[in-house]
GUDRENTI-753033 format. One record per residue: x, y, z of N, C-alpha, C in turn; chain; residue number from 1. Coordinates in steps of 0.001 Angstrom, whole numbers. Atoms other than C-alpha are relative to their C-alpha. Last residue first. Example, Ala and Ser with C-alpha at 12.3 -4.5 7.8 and 13.67 -1.06 7.14 Angstrom:
<rs>
<r><n_x>-820</n_x><n_y>-1190</n_y><n_z>-60</n_z><ca_x>13670</ca_x><ca_y>-1060</ca_y><ca_z>7140</ca_z><c_x>-770</c_x><c_y>1090</c_y><c_z>730</c_z><c>A</c><k>2</k></r>
<r><n_x>890</n_x><n_y>-1190</n_y><n_z>0</n_z><ca_x>12300</ca_x><ca_y>-4500</ca_y><ca_z>7800</ca_z><c_x>900</c_x><c_y>1200</c_y><c_z>0</c_z><c>A</c><k>1</k></r>
</rs>
This chain:
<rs>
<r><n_x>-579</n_x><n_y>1466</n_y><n_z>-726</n_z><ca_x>-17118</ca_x><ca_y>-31901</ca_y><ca_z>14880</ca_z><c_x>-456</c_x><c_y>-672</c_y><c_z>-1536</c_z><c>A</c><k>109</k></r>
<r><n_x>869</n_x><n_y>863</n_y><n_z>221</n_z><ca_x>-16521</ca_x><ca_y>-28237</ca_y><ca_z>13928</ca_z><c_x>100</c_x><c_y>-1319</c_y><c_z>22</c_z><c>A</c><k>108</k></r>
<r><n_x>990</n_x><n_y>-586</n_y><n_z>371</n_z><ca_x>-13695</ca_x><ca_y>-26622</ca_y><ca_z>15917</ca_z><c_x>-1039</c_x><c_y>-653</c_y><c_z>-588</c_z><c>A</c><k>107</k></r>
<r><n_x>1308</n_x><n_y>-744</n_y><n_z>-851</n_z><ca_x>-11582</ca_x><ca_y>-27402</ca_y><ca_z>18749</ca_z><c_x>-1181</c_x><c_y>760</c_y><c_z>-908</c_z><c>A</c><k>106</k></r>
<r><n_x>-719</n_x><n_y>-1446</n_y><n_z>-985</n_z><ca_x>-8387</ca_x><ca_y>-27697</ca_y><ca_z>16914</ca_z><c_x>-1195</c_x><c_y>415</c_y><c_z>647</c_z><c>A</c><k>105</k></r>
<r><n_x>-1317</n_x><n_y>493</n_y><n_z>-589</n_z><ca_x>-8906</ca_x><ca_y>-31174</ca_y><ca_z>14806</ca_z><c_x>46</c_x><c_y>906</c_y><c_z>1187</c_z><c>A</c><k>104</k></r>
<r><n_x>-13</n_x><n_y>990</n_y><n_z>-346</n_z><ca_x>-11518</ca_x><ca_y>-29323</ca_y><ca_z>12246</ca_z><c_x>1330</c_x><c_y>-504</c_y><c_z>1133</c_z><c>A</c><k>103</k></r>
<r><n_x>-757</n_x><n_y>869</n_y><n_z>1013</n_z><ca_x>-10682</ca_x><ca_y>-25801</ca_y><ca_z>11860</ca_z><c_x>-290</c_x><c_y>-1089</c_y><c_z>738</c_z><c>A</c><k>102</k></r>
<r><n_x>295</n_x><n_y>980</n_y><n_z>-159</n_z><ca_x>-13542</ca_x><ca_y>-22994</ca_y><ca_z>12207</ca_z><c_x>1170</c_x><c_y>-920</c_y><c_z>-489</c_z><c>A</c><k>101</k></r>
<r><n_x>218</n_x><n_y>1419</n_y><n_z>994</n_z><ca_x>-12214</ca_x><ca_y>-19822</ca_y><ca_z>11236</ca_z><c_x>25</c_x><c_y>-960</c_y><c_z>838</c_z><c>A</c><k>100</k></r>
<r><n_x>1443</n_x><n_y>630</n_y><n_z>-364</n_z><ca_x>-12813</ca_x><ca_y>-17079</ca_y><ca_z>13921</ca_z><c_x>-332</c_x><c_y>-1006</c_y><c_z>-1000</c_z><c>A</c><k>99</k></r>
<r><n_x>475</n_x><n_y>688</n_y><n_z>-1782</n_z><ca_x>-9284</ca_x><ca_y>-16372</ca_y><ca_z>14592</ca_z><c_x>-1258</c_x><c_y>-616</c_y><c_z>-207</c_z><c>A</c><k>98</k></r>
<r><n_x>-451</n_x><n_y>1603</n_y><n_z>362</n_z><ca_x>-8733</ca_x><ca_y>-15955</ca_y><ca_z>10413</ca_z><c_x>266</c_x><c_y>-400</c_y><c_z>1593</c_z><c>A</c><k>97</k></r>
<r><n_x>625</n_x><n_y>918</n_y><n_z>917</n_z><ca_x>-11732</ca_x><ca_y>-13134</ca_y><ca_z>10539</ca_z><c_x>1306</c_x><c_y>-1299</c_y><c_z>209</c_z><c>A</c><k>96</k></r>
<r><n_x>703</n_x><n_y>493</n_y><n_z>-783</n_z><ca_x>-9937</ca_x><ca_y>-11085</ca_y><ca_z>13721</ca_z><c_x>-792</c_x><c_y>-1147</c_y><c_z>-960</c_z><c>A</c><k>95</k></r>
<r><n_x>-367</n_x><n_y>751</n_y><n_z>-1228</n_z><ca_x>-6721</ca_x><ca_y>-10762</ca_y><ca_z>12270</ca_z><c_x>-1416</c_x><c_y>-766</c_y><c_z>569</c_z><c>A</c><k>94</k></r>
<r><n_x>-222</n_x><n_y>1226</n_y><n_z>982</n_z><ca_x>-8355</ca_x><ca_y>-9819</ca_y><ca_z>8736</ca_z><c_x>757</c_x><c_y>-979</c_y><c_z>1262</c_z><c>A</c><k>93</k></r>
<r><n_x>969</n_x><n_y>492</n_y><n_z>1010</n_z><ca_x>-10313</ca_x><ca_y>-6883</ca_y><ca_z>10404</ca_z><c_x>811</c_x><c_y>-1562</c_y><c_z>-404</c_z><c>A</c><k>92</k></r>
<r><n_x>806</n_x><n_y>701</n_y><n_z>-1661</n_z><ca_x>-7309</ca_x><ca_y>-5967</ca_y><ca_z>13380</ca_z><c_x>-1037</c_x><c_y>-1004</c_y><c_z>-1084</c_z><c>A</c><k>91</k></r>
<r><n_x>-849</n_x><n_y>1839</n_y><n_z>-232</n_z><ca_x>-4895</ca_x><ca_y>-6152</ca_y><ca_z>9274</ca_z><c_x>-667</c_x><c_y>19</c_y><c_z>2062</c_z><c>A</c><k>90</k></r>
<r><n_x>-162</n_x><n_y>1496</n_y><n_z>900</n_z><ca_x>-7459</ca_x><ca_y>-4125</ca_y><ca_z>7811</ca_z><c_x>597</c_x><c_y>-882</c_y><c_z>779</c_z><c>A</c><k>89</k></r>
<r><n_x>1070</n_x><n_y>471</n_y><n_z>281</n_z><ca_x>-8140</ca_x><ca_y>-998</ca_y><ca_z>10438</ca_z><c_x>-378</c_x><c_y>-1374</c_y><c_z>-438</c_z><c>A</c><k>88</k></r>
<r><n_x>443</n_x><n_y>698</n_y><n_z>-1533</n_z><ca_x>-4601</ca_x><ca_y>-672</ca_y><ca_z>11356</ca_z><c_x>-1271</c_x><c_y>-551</c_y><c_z>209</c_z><c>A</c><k>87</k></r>
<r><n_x>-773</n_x><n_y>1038</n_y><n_z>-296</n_z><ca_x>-3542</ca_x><ca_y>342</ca_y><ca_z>7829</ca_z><c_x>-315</c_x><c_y>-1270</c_y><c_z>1000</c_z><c>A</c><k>86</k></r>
<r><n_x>1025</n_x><n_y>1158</n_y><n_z>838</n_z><ca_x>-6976</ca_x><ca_y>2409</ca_y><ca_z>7119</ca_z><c_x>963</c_x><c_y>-1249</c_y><c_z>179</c_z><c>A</c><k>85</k></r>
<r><n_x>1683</n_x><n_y>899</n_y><n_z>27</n_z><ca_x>-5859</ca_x><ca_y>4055</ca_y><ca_z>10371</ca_z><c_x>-223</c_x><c_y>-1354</c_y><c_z>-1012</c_z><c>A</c><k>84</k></r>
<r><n_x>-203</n_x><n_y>816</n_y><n_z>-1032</n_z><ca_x>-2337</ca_x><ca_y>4829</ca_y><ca_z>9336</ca_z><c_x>-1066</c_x><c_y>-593</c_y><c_z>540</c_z><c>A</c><k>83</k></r>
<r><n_x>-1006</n_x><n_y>1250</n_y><n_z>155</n_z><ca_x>-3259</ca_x><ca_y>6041</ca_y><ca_z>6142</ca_z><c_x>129</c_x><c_y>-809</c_y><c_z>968</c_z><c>A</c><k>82</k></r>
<r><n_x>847</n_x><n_y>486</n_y><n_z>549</n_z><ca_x>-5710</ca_x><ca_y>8370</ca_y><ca_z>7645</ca_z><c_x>531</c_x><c_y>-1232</c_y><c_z>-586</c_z><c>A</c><k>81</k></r>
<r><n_x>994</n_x><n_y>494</n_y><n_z>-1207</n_z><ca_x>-3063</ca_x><ca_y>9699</ca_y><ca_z>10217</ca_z><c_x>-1054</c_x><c_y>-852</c_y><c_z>-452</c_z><c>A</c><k>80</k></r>
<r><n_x>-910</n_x><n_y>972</n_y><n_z>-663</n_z><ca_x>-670</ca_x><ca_y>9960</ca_y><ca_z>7236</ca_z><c_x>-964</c_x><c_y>-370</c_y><c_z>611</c_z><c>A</c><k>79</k></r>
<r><n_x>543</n_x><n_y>1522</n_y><n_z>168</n_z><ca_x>-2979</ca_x><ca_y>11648</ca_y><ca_z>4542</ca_z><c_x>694</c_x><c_y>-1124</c_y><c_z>1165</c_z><c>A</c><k>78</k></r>
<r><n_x>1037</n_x><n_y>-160</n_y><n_z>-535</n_z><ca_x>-2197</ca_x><ca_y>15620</ca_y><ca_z>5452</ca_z><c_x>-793</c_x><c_y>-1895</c_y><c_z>-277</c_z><c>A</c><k>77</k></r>
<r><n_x>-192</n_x><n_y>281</n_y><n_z>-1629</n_z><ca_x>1452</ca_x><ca_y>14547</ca_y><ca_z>5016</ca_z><c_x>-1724</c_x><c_y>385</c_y><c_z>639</c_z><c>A</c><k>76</k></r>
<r><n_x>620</n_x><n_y>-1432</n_y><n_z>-710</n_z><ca_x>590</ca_x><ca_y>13340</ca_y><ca_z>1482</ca_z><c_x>138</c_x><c_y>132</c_y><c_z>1400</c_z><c>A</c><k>75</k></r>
<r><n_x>1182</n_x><n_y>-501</n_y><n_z>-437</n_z><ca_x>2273</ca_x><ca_y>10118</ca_y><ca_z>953</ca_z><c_x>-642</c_x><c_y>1539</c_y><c_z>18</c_z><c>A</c><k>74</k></r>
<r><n_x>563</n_x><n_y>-50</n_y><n_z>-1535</n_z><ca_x>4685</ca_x><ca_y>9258</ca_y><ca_z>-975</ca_z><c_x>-973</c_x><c_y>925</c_y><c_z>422</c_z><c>A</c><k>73</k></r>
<r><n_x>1432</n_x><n_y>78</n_y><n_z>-1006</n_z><ca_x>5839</ca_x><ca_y>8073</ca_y><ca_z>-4237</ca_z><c_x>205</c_x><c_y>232</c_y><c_z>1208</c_z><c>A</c><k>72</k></r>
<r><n_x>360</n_x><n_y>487</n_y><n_z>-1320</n_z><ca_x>8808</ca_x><ca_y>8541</ca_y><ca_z>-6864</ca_z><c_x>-1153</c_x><c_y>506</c_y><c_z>805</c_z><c>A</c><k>71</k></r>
<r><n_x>592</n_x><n_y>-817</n_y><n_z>-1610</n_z><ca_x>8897</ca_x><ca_y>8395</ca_y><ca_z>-9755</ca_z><c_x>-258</c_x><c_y>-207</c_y><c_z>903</c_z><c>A</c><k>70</k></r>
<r><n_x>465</n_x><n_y>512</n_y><n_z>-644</n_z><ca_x>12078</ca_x><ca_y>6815</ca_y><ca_z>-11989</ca_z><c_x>-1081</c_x><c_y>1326</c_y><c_z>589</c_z><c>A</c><k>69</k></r>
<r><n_x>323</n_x><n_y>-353</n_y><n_z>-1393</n_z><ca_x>13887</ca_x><ca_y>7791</ca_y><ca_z>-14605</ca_z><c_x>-1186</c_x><c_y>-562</c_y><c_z>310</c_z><c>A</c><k>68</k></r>
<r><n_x>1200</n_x><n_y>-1028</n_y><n_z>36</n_z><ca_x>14903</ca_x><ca_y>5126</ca_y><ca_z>-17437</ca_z><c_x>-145</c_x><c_y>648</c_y><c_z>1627</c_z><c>A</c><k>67</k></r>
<r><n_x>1595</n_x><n_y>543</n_y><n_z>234</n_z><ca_x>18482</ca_x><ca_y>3433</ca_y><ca_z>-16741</ca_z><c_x>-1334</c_x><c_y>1090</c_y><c_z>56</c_z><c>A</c><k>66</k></r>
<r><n_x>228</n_x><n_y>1347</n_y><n_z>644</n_z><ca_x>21233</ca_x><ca_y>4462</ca_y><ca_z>-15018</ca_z><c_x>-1073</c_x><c_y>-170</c_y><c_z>35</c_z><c>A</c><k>65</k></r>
<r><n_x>554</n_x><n_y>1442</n_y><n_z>-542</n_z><ca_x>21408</ca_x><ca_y>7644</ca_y><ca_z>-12937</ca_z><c_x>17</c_x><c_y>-652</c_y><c_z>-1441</c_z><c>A</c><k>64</k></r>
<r><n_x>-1283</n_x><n_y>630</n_y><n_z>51</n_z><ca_x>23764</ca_x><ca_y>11200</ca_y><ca_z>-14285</ca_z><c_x>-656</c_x><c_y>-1641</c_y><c_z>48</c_z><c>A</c><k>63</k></r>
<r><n_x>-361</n_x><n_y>-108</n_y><n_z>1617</n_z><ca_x>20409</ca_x><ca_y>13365</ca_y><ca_z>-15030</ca_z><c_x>1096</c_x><c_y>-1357</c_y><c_z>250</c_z><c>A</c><k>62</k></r>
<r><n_x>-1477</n_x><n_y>493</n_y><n_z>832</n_z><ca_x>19477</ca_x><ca_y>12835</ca_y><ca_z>-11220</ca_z><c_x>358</c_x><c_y>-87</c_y><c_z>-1290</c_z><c>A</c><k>61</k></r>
<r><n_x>-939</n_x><n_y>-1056</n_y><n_z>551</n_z><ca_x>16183</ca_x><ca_y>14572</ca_y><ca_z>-11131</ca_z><c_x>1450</c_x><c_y>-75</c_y><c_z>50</c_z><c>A</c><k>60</k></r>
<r><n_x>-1547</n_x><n_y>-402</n_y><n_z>8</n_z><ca_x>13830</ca_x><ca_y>11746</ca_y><ca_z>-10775</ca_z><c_x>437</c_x><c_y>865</c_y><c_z>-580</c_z><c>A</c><k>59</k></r>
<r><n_x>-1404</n_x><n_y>863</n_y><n_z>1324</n_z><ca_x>10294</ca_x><ca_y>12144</ca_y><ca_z>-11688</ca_z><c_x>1049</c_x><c_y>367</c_y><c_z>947</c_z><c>A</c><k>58</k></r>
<r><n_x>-874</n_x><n_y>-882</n_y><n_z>1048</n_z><ca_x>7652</ca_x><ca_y>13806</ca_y><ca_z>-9111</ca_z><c_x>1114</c_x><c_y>-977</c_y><c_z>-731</c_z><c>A</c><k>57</k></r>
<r><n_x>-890</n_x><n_y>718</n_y><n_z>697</n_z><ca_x>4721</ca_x><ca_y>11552</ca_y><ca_z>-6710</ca_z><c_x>1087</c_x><c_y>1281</c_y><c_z>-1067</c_z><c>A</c><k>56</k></r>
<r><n_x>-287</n_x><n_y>-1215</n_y><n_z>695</n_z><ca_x>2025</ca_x><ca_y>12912</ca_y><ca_z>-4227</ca_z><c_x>1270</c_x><c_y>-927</c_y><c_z>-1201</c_z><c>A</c><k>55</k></r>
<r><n_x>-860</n_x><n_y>-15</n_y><n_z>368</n_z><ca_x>-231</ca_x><ca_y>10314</ca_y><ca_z>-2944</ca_z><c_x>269</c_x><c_y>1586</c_y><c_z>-349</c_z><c>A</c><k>54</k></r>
<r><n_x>-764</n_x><n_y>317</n_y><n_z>-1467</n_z><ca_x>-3285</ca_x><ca_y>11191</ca_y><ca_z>-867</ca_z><c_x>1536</c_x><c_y>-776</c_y><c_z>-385</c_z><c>A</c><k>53</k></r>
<r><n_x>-407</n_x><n_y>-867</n_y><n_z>-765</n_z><ca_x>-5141</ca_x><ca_y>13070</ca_y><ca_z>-3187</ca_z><c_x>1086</c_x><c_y>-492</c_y><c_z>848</c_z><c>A</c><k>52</k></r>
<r><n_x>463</n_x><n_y>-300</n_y><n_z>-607</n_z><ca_x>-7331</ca_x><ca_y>11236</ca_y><ca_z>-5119</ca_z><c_x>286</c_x><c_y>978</c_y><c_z>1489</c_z><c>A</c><k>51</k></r>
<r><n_x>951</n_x><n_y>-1092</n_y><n_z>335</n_z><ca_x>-5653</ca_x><ca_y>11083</ca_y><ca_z>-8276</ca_z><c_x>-1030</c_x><c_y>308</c_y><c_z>964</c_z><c>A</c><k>50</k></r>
<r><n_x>-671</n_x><n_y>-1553</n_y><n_z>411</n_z><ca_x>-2352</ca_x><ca_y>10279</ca_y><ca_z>-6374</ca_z><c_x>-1258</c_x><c_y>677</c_y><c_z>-315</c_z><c>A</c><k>49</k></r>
<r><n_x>458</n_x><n_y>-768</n_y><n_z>-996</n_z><ca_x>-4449</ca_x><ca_y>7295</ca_y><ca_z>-5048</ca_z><c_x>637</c_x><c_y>1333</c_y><c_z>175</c_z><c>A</c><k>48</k></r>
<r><n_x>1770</n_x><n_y>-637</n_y><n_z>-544</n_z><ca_x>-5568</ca_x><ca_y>6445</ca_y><ca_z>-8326</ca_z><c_x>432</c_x><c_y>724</c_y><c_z>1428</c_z><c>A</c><k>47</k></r>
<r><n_x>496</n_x><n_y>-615</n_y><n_z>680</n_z><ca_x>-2203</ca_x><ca_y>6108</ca_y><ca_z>-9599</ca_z><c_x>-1506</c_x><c_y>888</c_y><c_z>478</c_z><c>A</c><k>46</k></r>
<r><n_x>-475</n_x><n_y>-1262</n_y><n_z>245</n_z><ca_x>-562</ca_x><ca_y>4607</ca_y><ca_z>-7252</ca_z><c_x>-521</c_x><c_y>1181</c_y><c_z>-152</c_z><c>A</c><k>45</k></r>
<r><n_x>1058</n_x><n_y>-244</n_y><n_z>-1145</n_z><ca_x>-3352</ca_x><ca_y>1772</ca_y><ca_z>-7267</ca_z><c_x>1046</c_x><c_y>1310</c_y><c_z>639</c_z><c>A</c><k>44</k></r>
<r><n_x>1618</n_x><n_y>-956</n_y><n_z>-135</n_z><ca_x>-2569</ca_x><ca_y>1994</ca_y><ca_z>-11120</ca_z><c_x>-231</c_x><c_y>113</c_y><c_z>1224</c_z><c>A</c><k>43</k></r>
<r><n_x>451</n_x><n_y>-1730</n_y><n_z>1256</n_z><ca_x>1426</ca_x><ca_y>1227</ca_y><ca_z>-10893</ca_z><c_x>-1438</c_x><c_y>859</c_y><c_z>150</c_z><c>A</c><k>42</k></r>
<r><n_x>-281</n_x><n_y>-1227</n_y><n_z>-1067</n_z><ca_x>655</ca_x><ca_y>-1337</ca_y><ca_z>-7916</ca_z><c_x>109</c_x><c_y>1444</c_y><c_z>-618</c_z><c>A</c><k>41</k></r>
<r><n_x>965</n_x><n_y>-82</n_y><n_z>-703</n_z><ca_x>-1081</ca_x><ca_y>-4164</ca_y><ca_z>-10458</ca_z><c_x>392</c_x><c_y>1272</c_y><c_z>1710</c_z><c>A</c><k>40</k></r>
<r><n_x>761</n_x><n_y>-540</n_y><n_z>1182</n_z><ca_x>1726</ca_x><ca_y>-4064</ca_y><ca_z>-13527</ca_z><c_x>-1507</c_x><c_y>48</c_y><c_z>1485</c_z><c>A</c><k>39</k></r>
<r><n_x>-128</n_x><n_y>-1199</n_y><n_z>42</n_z><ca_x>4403</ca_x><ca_y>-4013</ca_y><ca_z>-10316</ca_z><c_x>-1403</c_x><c_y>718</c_y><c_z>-1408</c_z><c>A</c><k>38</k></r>
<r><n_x>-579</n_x><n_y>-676</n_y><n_z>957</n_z><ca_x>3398</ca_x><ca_y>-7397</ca_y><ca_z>-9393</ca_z><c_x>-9</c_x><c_y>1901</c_y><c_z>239</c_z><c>A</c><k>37</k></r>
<r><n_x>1538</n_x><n_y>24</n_y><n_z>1617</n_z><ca_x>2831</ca_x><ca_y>-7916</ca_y><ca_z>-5872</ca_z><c_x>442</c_x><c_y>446</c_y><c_z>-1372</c_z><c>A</c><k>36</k></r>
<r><n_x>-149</n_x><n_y>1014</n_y><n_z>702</n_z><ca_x>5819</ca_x><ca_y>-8709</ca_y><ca_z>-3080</ca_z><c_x>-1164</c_x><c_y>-633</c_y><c_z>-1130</c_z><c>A</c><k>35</k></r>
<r><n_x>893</n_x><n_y>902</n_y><n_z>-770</n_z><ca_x>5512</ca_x><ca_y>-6080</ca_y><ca_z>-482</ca_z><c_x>-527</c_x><c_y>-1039</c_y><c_z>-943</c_z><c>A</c><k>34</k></r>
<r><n_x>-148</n_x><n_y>145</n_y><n_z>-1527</n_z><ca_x>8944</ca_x><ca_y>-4942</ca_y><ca_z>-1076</ca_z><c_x>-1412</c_x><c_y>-890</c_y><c_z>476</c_z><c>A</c><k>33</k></r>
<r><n_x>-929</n_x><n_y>1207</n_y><n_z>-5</n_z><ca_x>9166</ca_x><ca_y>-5973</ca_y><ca_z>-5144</ca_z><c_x>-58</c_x><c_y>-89</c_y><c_z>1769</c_z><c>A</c><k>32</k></r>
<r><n_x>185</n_x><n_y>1498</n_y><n_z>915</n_z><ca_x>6269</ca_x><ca_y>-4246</ca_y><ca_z>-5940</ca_z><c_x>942</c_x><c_y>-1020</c_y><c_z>702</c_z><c>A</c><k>31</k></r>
<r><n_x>1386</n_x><n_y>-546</n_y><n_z>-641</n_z><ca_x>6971</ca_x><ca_y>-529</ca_y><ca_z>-3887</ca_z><c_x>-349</c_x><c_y>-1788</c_y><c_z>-295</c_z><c>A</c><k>30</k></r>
<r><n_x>-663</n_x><n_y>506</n_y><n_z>-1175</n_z><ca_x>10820</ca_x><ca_y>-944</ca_y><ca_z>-5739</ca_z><c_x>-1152</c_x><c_y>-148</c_y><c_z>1086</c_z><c>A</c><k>29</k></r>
<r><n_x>-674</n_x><n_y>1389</n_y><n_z>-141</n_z><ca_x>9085</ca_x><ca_y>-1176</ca_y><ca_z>-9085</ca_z><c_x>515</c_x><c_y>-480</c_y><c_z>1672</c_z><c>A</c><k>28</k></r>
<r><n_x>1806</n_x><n_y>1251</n_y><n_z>16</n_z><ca_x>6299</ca_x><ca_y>1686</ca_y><ca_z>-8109</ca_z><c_x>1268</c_x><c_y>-1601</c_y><c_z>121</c_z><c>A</c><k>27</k></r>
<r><n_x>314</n_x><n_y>-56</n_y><n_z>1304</n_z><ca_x>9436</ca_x><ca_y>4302</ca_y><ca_z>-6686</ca_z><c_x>-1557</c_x><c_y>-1446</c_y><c_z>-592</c_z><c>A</c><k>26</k></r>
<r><n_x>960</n_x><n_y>1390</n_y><n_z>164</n_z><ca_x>9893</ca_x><ca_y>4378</ca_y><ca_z>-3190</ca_z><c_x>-263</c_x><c_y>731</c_y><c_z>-1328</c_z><c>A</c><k>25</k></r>
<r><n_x>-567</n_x><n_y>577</n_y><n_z>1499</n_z><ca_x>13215</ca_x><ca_y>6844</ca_y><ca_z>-2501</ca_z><c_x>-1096</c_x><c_y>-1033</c_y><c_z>-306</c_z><c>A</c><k>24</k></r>
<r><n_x>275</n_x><n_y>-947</n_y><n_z>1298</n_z><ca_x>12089</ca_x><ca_y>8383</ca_y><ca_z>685</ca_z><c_x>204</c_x><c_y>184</c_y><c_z>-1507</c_z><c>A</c><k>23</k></r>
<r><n_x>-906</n_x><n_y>-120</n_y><n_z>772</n_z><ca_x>11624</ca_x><ca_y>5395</ca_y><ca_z>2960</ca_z><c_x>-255</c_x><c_y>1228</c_y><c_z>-965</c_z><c>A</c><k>22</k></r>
<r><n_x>-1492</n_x><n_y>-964</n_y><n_z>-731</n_z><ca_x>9467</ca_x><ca_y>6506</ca_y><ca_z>5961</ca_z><c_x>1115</c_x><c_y>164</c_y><c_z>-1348</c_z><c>A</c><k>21</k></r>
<r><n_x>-1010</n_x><n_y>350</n_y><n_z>-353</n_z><ca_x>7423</ca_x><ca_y>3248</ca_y><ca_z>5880</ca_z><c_x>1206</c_x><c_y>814</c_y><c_z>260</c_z><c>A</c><k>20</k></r>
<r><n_x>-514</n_x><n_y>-570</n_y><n_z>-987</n_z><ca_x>4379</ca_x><ca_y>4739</ca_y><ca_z>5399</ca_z><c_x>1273</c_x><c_y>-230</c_y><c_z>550</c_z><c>A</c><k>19</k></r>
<r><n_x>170</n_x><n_y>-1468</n_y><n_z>459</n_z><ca_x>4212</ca_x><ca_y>4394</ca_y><ca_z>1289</ca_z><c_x>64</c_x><c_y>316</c_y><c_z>1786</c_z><c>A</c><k>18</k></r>
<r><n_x>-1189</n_x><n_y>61</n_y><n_z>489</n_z><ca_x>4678</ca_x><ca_y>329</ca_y><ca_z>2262</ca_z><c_x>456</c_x><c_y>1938</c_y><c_z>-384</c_z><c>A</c><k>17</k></r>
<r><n_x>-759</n_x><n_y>173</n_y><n_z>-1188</n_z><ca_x>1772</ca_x><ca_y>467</ca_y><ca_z>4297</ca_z><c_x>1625</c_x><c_y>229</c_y><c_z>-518</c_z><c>A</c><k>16</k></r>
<r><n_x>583</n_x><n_y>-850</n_y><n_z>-1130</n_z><ca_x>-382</ca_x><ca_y>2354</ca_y><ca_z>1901</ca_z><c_x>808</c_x><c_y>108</c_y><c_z>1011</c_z><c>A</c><k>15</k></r>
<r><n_x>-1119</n_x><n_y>-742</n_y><n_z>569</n_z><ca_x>1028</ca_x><ca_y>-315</ca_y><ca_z>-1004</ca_z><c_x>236</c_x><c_y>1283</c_y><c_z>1377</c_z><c>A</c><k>14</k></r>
<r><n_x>-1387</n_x><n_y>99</n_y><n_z>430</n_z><ca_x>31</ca_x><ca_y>-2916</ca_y><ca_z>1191</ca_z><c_x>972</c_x><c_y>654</c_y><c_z>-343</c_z><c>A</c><k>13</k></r>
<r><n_x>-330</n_x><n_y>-65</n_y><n_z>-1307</n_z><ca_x>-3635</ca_x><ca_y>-1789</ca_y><ca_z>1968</ca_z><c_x>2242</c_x><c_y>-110</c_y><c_z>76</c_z><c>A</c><k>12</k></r>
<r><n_x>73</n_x><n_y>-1082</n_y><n_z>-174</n_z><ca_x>-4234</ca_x><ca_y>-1513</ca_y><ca_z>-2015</ca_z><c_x>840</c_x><c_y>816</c_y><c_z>1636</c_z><c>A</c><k>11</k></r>
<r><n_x>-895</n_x><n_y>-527</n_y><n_z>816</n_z><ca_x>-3271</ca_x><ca_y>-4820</ca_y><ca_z>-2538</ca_z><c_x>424</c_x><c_y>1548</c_y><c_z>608</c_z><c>A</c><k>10</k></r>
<r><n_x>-1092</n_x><n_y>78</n_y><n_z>-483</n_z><ca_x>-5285</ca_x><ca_y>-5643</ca_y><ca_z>102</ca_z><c_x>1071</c_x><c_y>206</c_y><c_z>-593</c_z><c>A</c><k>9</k></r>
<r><n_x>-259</n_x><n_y>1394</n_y><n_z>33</n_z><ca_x>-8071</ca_x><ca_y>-4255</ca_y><ca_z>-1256</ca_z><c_x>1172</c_x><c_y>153</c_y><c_z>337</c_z><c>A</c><k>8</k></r>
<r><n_x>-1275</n_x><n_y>374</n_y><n_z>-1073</n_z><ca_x>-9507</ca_x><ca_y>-852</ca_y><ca_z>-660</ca_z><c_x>35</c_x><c_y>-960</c_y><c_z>98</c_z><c>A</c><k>7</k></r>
<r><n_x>-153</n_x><n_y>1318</n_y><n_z>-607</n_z><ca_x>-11192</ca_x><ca_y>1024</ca_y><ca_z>-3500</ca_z><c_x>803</c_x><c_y>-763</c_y><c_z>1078</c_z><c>A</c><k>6</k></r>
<r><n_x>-773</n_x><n_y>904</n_y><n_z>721</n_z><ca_x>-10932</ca_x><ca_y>4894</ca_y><ca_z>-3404</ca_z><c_x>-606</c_x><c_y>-1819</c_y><c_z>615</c_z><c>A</c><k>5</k></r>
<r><n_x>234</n_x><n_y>-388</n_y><n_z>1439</n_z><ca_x>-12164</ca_x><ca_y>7723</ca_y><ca_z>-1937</ca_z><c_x>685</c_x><c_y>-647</c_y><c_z>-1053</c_z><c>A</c><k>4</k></r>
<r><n_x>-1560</n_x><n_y>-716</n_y><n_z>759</n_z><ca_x>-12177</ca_x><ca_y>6150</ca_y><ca_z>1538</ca_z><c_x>-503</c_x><c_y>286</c_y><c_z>-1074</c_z><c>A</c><k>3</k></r>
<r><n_x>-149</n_x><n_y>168</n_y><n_z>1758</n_z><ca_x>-15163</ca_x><ca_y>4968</ca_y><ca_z>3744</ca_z><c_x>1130</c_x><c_y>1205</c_y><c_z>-569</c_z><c>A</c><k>2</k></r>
<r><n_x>-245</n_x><n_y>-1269</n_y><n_z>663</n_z><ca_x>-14621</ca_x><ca_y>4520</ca_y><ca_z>7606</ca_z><c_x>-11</c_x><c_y>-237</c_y><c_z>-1514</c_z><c>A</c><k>1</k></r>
</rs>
């Protein structure tokens, strides 16, 4: 399936991390869960807000600590597609590191 957007695993990550249900995902806390900088999840945010399938708004706690925050999630017309491109990558990257060749383990002599 082709998307309106690039799709690297970065990308796949944030996707998965944006289905997770949590309703407080902001970019820092999005970074620190699936463990990529936050200067390389900010833009894939970004783009996929400008393509539709994020939605994102500022904090409206006045009272919180520290700069506000926005928060991310999905579009509910993007879940099922999300969930795909999720399931898509990691059968794809399952099935490529089964079919590596490793010396010792039954593979090239």
């Amino acid at each position: 399936m082709s998307y309106p957007f690039r799709v690297t695993d970065a990308t796949v990550d944030v996707v998965e991390a944006l289905l997770s249900g949590d309703d407080e995902l902001y970019g820092l806390k999005i970074a620190k869960t699936i463990g990529r900088p936050s200067g390389s999840v900010v833009p894939i945010l970004m783009r996929l807000e400008g393509c539709g399938w994020v939605l994102s708004e500022w904090e409206q706690d006045e009272s919180a600590r520290g700069p506000r925050r926005r928060f991310y999630r999905l579009h509910a017309d993007r879940v099922g597609e999300a969930r795909r491109l999720v399931s898509e990558r990691k059968t794809a990257s399952s099935k490529a590191a089964s079919s590596i060749l490793r010396p010792g383990l039954g593979g090239a002599r």
